[in-house]
C-alpha positions as CSV (number, residue, x, y, z in Angstrom):
1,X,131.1,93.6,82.9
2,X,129.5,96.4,84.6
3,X,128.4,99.2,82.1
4,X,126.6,101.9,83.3
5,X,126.4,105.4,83.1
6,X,124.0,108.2,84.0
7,X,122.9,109.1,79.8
8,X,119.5,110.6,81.3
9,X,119.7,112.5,84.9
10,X,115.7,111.5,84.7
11,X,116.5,107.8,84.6
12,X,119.1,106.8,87.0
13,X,121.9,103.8,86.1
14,X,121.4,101.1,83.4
15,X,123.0,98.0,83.6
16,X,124.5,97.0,79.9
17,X,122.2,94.1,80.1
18,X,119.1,94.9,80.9
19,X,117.6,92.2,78.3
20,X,119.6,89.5,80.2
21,X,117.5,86.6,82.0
22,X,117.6,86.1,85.8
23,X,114.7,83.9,86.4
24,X,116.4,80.7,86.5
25,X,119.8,79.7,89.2
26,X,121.6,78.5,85.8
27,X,120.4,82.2,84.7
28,X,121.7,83.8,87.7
29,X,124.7,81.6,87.6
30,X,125.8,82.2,84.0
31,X,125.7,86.2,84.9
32,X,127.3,86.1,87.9
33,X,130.2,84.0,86.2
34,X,130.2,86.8,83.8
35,X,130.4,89.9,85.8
36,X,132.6,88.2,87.9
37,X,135.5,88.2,85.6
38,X,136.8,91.4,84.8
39,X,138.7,90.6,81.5
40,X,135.4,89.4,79.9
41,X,134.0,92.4,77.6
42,X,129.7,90.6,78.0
43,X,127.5,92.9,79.6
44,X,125.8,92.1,82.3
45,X,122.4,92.8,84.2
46,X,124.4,93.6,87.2
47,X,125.8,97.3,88.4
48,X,128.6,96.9,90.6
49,X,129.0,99.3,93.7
50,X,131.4,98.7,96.7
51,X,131.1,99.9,100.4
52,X,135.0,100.5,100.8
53,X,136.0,104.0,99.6
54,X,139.8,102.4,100.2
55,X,139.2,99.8,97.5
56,X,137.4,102.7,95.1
57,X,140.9,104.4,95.6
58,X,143.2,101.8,95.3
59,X,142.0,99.3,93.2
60,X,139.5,100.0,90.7
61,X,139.9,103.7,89.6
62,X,143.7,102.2,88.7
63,X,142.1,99.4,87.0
64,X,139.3,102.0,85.0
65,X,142.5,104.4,83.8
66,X,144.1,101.6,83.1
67,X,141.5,100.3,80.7
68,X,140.6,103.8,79.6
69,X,144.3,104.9,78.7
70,X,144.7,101.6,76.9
71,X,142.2,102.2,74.5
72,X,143.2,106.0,74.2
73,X,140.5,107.5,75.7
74,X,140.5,110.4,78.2
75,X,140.0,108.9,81.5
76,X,136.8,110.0,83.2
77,X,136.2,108.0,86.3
78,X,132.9,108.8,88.5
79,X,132.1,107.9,91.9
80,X,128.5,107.8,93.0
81,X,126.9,107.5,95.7
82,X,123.8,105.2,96.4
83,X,121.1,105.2,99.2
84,X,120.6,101.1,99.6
85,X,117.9,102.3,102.4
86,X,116.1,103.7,99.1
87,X,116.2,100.6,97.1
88,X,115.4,98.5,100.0
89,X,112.1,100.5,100.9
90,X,111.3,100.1,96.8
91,X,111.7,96.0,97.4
92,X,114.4,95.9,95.3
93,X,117.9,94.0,96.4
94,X,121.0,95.1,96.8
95,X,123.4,91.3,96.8
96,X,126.4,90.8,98.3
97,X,128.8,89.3,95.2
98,X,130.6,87.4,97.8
99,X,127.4,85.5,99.2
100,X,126.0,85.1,95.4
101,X,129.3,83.4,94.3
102,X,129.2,81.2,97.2
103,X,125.6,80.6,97.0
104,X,125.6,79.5,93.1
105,X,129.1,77.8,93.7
106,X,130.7,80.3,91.0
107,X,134.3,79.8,89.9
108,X,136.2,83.1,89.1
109,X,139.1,83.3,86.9
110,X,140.9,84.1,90.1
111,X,141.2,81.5,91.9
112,X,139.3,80.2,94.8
113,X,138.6,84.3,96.6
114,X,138.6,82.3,100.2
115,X,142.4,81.9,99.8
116,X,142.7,86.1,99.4
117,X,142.6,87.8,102.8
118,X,141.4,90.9,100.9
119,X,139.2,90.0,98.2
120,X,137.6,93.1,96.0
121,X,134.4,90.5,96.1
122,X,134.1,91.1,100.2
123,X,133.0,94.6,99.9
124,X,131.4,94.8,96.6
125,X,127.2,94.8,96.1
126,X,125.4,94.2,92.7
127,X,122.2,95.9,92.1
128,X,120.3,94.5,89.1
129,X,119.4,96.3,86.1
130,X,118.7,99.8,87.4
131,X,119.1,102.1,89.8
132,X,116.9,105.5,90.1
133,X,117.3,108.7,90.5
134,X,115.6,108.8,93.7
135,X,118.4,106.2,95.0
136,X,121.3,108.2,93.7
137,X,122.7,110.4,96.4
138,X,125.1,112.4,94.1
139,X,127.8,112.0,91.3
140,X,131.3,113.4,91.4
141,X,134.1,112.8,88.8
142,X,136.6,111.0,89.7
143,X,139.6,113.8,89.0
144,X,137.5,116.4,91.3
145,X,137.8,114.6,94.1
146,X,141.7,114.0,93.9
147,X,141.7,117.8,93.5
148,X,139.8,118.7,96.5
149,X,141.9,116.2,98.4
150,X,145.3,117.1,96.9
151,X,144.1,120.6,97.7
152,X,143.2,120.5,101.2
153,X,146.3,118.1,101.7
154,X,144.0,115.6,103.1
155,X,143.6,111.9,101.4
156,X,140.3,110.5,99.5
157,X,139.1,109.1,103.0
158,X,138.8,112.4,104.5
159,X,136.7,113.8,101.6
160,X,134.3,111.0,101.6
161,X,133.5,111.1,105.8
162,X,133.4,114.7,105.1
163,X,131.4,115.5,102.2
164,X,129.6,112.3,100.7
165,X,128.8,110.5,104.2
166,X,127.5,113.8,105.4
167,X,125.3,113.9,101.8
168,X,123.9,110.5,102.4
169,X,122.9,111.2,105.9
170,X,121.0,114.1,104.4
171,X,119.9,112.0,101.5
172,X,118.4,109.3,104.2
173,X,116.8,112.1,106.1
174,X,115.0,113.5,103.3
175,X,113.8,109.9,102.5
176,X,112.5,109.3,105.8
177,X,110.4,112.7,106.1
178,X,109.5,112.3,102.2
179,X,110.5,115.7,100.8
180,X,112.7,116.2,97.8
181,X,116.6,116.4,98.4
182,X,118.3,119.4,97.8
183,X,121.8,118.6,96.7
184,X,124.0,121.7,96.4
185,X,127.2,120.1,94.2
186,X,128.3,117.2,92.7
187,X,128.8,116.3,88.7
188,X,127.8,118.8,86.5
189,X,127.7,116.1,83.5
190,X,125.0,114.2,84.5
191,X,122.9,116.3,87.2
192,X,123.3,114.4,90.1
């Protein structure tokens, strides 16, 4: 299970496992198996992020209100976005979950994902333990962005090559020339 949130805009993500051993393949293995399977409630060192905006839409914000709504709580979906050129000029991966289930032979309760011609698993990345502030392009909540999309009767896809993919571009550019970011927007509830 991914559990992360942005408690401390001066800290970035936290996986819910932080403690949780990757040195070893059985290590890597055991938490892959874990976050893999989205009915199990164990946290994980891993923090899931997806490149298709589609899939965000469709798939798992349905999935997070579902969840949320079945344990009575208001629903309060966030999307953020995250410079992998930041991590990867820190050293620090960004692994495809499709390879790393291949790679350590994981089964998912799902059956085998080769037999799915649209497997969530294609698209998604797992960053372990952490991710900074000075990867995080920018939070919005969830709700927001339905709102500015509903509003301009255009659909999510629109927003995001409009406003975030224009943000990141900015983001990256500030990296490259190392000054700060100025990000004019975003979530109010956690500073980014």
């Amino acid at each position: 299970m991914s559990e992360c949130q942005i408690n401390d805009n001066t800290v970035g993500f936290l996986s819910g496992a932080s403690w949780f051993p990757l040195g070893s393949a059985e290590d890597r293995y055991e938490a892959l198996k874990c976050h893999a399977n989205w009915g199990n409630r164990v946290k994980t060192p891993f923090i899931s992020t997806t490149t298709s905006i589609h899939e965000i839409e469709l798939v798992r914000i349905p999935s997070f209100n579902k969840r949320q709504d079945a344990k009575g709580i208001k629903r309060n979906s966030k999307l953020t976005i995250i410079n992998a050129h930041a991590r990867f000029a820190k050293g620090l991966p960004v692994l495809s979950m499709d390879a790393e289930l291949n790679y350590y032979n994981v089964e998912t309760p799902y059956g085998d994902r080769r037999n799915y011609k649209n497997s969530f698993y294609t698209f998604e990345y797992v960053l372990p333990f952490r991710v900074g502030i000075d990867e995080i392009v920018a939070t919005w909540c969830w709700q927001d962005i339905e709102r500015t999309a509903r509003k301009s009767g255009k659909d999510i896809n629109h927003w995001f090559r409009t406003v975030a993919v224009p943000l990141y571009e900015e983001h990256e550019a500030a990296r490259k020339a190392g000054r700060p970011m100025r990000f004019k927007g975003g979530c109010a509830c956690c500073g980014h």
